[in-house]
C-alpha positions in Angstrom: 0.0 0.0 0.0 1.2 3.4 -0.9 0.0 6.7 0.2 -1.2 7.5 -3.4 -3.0 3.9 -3.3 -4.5 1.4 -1.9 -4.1 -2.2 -3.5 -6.7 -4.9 -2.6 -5.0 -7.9 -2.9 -4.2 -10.7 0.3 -4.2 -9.4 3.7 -1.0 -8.4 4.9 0.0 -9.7 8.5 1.2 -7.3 10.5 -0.2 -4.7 13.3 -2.2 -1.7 12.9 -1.2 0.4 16.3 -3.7 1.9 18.2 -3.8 5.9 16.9 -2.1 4.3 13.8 -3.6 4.4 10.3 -1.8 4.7 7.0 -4.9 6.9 5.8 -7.1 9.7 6.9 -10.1 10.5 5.1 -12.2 13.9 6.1 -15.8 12.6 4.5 -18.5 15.4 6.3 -17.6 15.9 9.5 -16.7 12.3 10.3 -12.8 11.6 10.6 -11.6 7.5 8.9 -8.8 6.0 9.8 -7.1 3.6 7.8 -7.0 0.1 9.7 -6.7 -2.7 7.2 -7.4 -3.2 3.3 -7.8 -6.3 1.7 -9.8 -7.6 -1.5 -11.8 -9.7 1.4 -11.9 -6.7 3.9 -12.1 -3.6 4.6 -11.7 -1.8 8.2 -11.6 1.4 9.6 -12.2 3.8 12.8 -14.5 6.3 12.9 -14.4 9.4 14.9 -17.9 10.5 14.9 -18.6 14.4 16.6 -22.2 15.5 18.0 -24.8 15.7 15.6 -22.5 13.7 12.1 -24.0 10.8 10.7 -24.8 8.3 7.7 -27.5 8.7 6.2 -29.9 5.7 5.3 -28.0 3.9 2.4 -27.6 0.4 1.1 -24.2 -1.6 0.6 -25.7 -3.8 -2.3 -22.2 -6.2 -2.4 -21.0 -5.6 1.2 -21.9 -6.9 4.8 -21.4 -4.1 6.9 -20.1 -4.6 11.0 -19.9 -1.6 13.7 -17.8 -2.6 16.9 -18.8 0.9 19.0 -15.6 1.9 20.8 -17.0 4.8 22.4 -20.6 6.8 22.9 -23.6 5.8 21.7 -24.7 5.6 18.0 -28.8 5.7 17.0 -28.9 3.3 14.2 -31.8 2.6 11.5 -31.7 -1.2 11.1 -34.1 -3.5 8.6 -36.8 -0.7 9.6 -36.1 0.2 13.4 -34.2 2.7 15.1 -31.5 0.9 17.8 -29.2 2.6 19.6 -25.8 0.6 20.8 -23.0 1.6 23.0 -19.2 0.5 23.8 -19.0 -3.3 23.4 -21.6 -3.4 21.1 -21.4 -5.4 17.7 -23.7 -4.3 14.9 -24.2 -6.3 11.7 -26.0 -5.1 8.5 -25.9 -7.6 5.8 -25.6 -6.3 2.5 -28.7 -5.1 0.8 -30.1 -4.2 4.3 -31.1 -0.3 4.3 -29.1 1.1 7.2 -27.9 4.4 8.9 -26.3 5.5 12.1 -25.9 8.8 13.6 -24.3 10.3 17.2 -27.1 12.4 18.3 -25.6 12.7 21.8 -23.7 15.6 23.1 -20.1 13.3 22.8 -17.9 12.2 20.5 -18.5 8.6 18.9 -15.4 6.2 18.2 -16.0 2.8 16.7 -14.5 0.1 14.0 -16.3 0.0 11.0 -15.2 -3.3 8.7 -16.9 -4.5 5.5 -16.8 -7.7 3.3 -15.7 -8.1 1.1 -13.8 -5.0 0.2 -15.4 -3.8 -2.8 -14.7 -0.3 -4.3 -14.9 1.8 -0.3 -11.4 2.9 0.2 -11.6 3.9 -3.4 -14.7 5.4 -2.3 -13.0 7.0 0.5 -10.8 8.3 -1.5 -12.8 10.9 -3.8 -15.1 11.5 -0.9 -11.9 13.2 1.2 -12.7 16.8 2.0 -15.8 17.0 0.0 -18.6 19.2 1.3 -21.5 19.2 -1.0 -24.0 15.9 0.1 -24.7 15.4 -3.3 -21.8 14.9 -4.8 -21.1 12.1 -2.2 -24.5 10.3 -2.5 -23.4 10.7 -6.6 -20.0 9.1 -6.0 -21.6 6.7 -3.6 -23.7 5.1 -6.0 -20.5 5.1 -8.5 -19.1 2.6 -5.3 -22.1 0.2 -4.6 -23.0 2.5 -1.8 -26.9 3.3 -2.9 -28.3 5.9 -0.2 -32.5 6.1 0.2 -33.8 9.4 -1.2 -34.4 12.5 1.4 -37.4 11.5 3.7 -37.5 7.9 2.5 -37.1 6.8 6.3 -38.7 8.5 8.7 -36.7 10.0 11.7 -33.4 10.0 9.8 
């Protein structure tokens, strides 16, 4: 892996340190940190400030797994809103509309992984600094990452 690009080929062996990720992607408030990339993996922390969050959206190719680290996150799951908190394991199978948001008044820290891979850290990538929502939910889509239309889900 470079820091130009990310290669999705076997999983290297190694250790990702903790505070240690060989990318950092800005993507609306939310901070991604770079954990480990592999064409059957994907995983990343999250650092999730009061009042950010994913709207509902579909990974049509990936299962998607939260491990919360920290705070609380109030999650739209197969048509119900959850909450979990630290310890907590969340699983959305792909195809499964989902969302999560930190609607408390404290940061949110957790380990995002997918699989497989697909096209997310490319994903990632172009989403980096963006600010316009529609631009990401138009890259999204270009990523297998299909997100419900505004008001599609109510409460989100």
């Amino acid at each position: 892996m470079t820091a130009d690009e990310i290669v999705l080929g076997p999983l290297p062996a190694g250790i990702t340190l903790a505070n240690e990720g060989s990318r950092i992607w800005n993507v609306l408030g939310h901070t991604y940190s770079l954990k480990a990339a592999s064409a059957t993996s994907f995983a990343f922390e999250t650092l999730d400030p009061p009042g950010t969050g994913v709207p509902p959206h579909v990974h049509t190719t990936q299962d998607e797994h939260i491990y919360v680290l920290e705070g609380v996150f109030t999650l739209y799951l197969d048509g119900q809103w959850e909450k979990a908190g630290p310890g907590d394991t969340v699983r959305m199978p792909k195809g499964m509309p989902h969302a999560y948001y930190n609607r408390s008044d404290a940061d949110s820290r957790a380990l995002f992984w997918v699989s497989p891979a697909g096209r997310l850290a490319q994903l990632f990538d172009q989403l980096h600094d963006l600010t316009d929502p529609s631009e990401v939910v138009r890259l999204s889509a270009l990523h297998d990452v299909d997100f419900l239309p505004p008001g599609a889900v109510e409460g989100a």
